[in-house]
C-alpha positions in Angstrom: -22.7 -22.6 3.1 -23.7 -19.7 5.8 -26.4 -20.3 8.0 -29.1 -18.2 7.4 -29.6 -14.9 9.3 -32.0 -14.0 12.2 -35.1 -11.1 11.3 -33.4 -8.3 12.3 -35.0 -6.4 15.1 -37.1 -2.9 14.6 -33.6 -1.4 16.1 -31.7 -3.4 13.5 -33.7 -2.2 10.6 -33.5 1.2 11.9 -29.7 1.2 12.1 -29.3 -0.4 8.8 -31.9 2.6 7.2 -28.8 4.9 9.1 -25.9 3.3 7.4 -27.5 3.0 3.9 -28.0 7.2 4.6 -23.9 7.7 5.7 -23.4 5.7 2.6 -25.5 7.3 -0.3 -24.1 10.7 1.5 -21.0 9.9 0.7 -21.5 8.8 -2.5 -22.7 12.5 -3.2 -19.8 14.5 -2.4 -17.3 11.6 -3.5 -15.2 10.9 -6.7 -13.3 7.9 -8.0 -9.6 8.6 -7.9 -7.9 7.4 -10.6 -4.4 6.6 -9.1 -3.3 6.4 -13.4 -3.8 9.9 -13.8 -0.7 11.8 -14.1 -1.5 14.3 -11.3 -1.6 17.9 -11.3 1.4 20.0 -12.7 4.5 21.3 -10.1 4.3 24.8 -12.3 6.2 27.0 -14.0 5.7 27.1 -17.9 5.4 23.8 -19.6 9.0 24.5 -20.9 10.5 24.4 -17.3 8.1 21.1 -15.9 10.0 18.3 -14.6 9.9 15.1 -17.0 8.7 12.9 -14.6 5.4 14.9 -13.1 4.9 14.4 -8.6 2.2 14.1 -7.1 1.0 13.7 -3.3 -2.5 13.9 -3.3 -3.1 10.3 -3.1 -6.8 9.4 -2.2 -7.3 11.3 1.7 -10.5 13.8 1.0 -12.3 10.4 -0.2 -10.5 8.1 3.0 -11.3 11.2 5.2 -15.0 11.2 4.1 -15.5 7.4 4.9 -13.8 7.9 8.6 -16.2 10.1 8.8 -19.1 7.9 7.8 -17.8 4.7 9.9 -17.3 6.5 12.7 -20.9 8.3 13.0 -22.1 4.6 12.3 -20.5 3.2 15.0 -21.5 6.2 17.2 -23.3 4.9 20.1 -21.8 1.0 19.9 -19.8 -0.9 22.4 -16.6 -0.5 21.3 -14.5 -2.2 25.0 -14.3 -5.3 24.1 -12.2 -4.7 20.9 -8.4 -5.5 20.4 -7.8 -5.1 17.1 -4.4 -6.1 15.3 -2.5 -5.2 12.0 0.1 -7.6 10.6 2.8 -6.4 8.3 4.5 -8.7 6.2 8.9 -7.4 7.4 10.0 -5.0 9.9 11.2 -1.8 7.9 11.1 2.0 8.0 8.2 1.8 5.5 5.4 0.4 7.8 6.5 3.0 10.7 3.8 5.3 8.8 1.4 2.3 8.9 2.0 1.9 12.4 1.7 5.7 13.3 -1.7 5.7 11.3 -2.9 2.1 13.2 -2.0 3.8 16.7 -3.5 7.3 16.0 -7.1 5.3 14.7 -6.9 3.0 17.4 -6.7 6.5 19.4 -9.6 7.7 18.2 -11.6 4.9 18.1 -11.0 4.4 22.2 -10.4 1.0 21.1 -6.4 -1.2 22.1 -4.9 -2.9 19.3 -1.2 -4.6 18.2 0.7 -3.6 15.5 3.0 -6.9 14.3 5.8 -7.4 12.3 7.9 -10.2 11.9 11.3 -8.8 12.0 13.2 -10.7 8.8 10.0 -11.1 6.8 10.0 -14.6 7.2 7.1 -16.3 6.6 7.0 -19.0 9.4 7.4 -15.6 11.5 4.4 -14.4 10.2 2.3 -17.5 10.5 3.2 -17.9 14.3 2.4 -14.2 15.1 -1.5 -15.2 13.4 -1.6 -18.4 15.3 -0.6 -16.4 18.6 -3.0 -13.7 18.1 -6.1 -16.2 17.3 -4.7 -17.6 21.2 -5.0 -14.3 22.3 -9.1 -14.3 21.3 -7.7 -10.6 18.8 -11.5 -9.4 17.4 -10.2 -8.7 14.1 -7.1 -7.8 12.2 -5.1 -6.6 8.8 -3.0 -8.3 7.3 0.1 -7.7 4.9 0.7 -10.9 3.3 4.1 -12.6 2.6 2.5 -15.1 0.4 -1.4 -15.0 0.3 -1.2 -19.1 -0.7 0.7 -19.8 2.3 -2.2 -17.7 5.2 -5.2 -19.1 3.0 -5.8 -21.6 5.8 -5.0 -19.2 9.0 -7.4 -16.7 6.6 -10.4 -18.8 6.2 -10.3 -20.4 10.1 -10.7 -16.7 11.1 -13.1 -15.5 9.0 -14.9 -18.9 10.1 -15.0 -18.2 13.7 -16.0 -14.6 13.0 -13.0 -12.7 13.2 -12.7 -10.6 10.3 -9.6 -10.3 8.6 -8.5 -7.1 6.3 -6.1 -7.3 3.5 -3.6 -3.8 2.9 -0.7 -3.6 0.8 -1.4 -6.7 -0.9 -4.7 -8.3 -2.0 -5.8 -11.4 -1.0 -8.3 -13.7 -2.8 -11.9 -12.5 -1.7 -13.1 -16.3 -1.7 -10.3 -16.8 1.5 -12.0 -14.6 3.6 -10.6 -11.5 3.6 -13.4 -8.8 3.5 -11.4 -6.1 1.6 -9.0 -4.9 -0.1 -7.5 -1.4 1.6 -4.5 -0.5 -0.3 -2.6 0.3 -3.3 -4.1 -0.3 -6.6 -0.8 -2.5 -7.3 -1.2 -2.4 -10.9 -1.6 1.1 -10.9 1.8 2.1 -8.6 3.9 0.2 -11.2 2.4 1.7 -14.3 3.5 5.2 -12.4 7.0 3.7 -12.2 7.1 2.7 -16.0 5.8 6.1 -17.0 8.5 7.4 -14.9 11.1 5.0 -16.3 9.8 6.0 -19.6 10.9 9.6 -19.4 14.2 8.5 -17.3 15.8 7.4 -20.1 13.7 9.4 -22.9 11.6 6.1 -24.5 14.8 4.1 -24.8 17.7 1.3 -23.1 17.5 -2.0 -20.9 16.6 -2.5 -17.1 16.9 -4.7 -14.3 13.8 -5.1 -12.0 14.7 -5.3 -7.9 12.4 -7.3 -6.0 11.9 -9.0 -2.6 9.6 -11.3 -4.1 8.5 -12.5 -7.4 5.1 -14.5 -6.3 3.9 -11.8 -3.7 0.3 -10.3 -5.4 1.3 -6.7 -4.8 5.0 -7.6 -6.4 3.2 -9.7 -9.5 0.8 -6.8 -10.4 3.4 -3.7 -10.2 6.0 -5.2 -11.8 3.2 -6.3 -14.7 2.2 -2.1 -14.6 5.1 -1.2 -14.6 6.4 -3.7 -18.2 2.8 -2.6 -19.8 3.6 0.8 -19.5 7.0 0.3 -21.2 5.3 -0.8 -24.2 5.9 0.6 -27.7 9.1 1.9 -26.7 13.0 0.9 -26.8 13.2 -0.4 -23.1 13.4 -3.5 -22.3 13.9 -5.6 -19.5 16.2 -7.4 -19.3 16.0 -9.1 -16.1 13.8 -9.5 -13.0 16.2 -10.6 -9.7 14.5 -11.4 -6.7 16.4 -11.2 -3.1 14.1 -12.3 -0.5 13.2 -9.4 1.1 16.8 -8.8 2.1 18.5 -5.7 1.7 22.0 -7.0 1.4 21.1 -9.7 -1.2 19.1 -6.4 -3.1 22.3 -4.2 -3.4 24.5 -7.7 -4.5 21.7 -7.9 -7.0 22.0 -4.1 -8.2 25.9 -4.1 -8.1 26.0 -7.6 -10.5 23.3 -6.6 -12.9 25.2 -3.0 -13.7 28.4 -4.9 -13.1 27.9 -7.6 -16.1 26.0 -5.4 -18.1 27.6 -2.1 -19.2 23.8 -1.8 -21.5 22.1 -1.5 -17.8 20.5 2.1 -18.0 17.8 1.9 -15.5 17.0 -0.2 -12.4 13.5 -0.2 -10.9 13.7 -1.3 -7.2 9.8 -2.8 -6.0 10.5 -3.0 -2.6 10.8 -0.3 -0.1 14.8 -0.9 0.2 15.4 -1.7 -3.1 15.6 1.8 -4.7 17.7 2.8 -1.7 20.3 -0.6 -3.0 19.9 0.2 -6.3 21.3 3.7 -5.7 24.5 2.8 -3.6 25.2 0.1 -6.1 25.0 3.3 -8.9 26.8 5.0 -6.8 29.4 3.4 -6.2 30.1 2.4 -9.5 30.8 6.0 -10.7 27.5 6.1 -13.0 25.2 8.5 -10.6 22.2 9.8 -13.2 23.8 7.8 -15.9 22.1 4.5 -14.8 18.5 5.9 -13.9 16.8 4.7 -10.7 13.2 4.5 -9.6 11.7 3.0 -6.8 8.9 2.5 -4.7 8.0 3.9 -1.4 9.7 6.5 1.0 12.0 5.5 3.0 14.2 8.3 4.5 17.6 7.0 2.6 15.4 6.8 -0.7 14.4 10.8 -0.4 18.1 11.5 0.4 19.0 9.7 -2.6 16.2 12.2 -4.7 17.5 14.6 -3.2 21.3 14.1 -4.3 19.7 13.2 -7.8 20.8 9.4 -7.6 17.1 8.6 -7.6 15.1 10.1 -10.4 11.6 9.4 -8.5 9.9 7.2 -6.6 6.3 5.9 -6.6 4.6 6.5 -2.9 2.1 4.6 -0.9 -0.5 6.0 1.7 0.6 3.4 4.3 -0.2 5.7 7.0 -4.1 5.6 6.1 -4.0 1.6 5.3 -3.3 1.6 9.3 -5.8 4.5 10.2 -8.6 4.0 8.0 -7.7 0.0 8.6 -8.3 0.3 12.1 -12.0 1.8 11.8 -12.7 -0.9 8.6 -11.6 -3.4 11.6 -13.6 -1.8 14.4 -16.9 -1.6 11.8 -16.5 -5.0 10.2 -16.6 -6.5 13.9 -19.3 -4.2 14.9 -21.5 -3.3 12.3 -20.9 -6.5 10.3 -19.5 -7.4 6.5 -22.7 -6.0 4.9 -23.6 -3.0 6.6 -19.6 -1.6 6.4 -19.5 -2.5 2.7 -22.7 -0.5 2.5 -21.0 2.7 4.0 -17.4 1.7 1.6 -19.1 0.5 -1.6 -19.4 4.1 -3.1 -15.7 4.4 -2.9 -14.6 0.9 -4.4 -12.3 1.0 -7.6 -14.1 -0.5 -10.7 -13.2 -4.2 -9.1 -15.5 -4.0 -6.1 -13.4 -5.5 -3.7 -10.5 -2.2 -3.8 -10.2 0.5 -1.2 -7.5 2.4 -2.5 -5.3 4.5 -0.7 -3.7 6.2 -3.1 -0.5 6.6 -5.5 1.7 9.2 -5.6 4.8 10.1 -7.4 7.9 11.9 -5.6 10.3 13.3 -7.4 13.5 16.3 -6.5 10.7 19.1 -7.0 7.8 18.3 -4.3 10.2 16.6 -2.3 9.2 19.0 0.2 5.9 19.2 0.2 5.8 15.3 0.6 8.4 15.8 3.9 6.3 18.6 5.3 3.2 16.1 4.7 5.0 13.3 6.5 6.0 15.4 9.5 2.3 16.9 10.2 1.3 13.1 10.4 3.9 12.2 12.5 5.9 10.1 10.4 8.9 9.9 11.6 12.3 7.0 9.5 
């Protein structure tokens, strides 16, 4: 049970009228995204649209609004004494935009930070890098977890000695201790990949899911999208293979499952390197746009592989604002406290409560441009 808290002071209640303002002001000018939606047409006439529709817009004006609003809140606070740290859950081109987006809030803010990812994905890895940053007294950090059972305890100890602890990429139970949930609506991302699958292959054949992990949170909930959007047609799948968050092991799993199964016509990789597997193993095998492939996320071999036509589309994060709009979450949570920053955030929660999202978008061979050009004003470089 908490211990009850102190009567705020005349400044405190003064503040706290400030914050509740920044948040209803937001509220005004802000809209739910709905990371579902289909997303607005590439053009042409409705004869020449793509089959699988892009779109980058993700969820930014809202994030940039709420920047905004954290950082006039935290305007005037004593911001020195923060270090703030964001943990990734493997080491891999994908989180290079997280980290860009960590570094250029923790810019901003005037505040140091770590960025920390255990180079294999291996869990024990991540573990020790939490223990060594609660030894190193870190004020409050994110956290990409490998297996949210397996950090409940490292979770909860923070959050008990008042070090705040953010969840991105993948929820974590609220009840642990994380305060929030800055992310992809999971869920969400893979019903964008089934809708994508869905016109791959035209409502019909069998496919093998890709996946680093099968009891991961964010894994579980897009590869349950991704089956519910495939229902009340003629695809099936046929299989789910897991590979441990190793790339080799992901392109042995592509080659068998095409390999033993000539009635193979579409693979879905889930993690960032798996659509970038699933495509060499299609490759290779001769059967380039005759087994479809979507994917997940952008790595640079993935939007070479859209652009050669091996990879049909691929559903995109906003890892780049889970580390930037992560990094002033951090520095308010620390700061301003739980319930004055979920104050300033709660206009912009999905219908949950507990989900920031950053956004879902779709890339396919005809904004593939656009989403480059978008990468390289952000600095995103891999």
């Amino acid at each position: 049970m908490r211990a009850p808290l102190p009567r705020p002071t005349r400044a405190a209640r003064i503040a706290s009228a400030a914050i509740v303002t920044l948040a209803l002001t937001l509220a005004v000018g802000c809209s739910k995204q709905g990371a579902g939606d289909p997303g607005p047409s590439t053009g042409g006439s409705p004869a020449a649209a793509p089959a699988i529709q892009g779109d980058i817009t993700f969820n930014d004006d809202n994030l940039t609004r709420l920047d905004a609003a954290l950082k006039s809140a935290l305007q005037g606070k004593d911001l020195s004494q923060l270090d703030l740290a964001m943990v990734v859950n493997v080491a891999v081109d994908y989180w290079n935009a997280g980290k860009a987006g960590f570094d250029k809030g923790l810019a901003d803010l005037g505040v140091k930070g770590t960025f920390q990812a255990p180079a294999n994905g291996r869990l024990d890895q991540q573990l020790s890098i939490l223990q060594t940053l609660r030894g190193q007294s870190i004020s409050a950090f994110s956290l990409s977890a490998i297996d949210p059972t397996a950090v409940k305890s490292p979770i909860q100890s923070a959050s008990s000695a008042g070090i705040p602890v953010l969840a991105i990429d993948s929820p974590l139970p609220a009840e642990d201790g994380a305060a929030l949930y800055l992310g992809t609506p999971n869920y969400q991302a893979g019903k964008r990949a089934g809708e994508a699958m869905k016109a791959a292959l035209g409502g019909r054949g069998k496919v093998v899911v890709l996946v680093g992990s099968l009891t991961a949170s964010n894994a579980v909930e897009r590869i349950q999208g991704f089956e519910d959007a495939l229902k009340g047609t003629d695809i099936k799948v046929s299989n789910k293979l897991a590979d441990n968050m190793d790339a080799a092991k992901a392109l042995t799993n592509a080659q068998t499952a095409i390999q033993t199964d000539p009635g193979v016509t579409g693979l879905y990789g889930v993690y960032s390197y798996d659509g970038p597997s699933a495509a060499q193993a299609v490759q290779a095998a001769g059967r380039a746009g005759k087994v479809k492939v979507i994917s997940d996320d952008s790595d640079a071999q993935t939007l070479t592989f859209i652009q050669q036509g091996v990879i049909q589309a691929t559903v995109v994060q906003s890892p780049y604002q889970q580390g930037y709009t992560g990094a002033y979450l951090l520095a308010a949570l620390k700061v301003l406290g739980r319930d004055a920053t979920m104050a300033v955030v709660k206009p912009l929660l999905e219908s949950d409560g507990s989900t920031l999202s950053s956004g879902v978008g779709v890339v396919t061979p005809d904004n593939l441009g656009a989403f480059r050009a978008k990468q390289t004003q952000l600095g995103i470089t891999g």
